[in-house]
C-alpha positions, 0 to 999 in steps of 0.5 A: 500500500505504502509503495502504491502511494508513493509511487502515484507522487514519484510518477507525478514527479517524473512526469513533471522532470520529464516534460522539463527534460523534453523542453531543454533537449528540444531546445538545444536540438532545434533552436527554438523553446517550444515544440510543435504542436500537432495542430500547428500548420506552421510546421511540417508532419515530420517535425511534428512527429520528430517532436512527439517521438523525441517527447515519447522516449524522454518521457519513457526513459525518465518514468522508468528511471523514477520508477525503478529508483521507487523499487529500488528504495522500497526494497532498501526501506522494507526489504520487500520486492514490489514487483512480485 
């Protein structure tokens, strides 16, 4: 109970990181702050779907990254595995 609790904050959390991660990537990589938006005709479906799969992985990476940190330190604190 304790782990579910605590990985709904940690998960909000690395939600957040990651978006924060995605707009300093995408910023180095294209110039600019913002990312396309997919309903923004000032940019082509390529740069669209560049940016949302850029967006996806970091997101990916960062959530599985908090994700098995939460585990890793439940199984520190109470010596349980939370993925069984």
């Amino acid at each position: 109970m304790l782990y579910r609790l605590l990985n709904l904050v940690v998960s909000v959390l690395g939600g957040i990181l990651a978006g924060a991660v995605f707009k300093k990537v995408w910023a180095a990589v294209s110039g600019e702050e913002e990312a396309p938006r997919a309903t923004s005709s000032e940019y082509s479906t390529k740069e669209v779907l560049v940016a949302a799969a850029v967006h996806g992985a970091i997101f990916a990476v960062v959530k599985a990254a908090v994700d098995r940190a939460g585990a890793k330190g439940i199984k520190t604190i109470t010596g349980t595995d939370p993925g069984r």
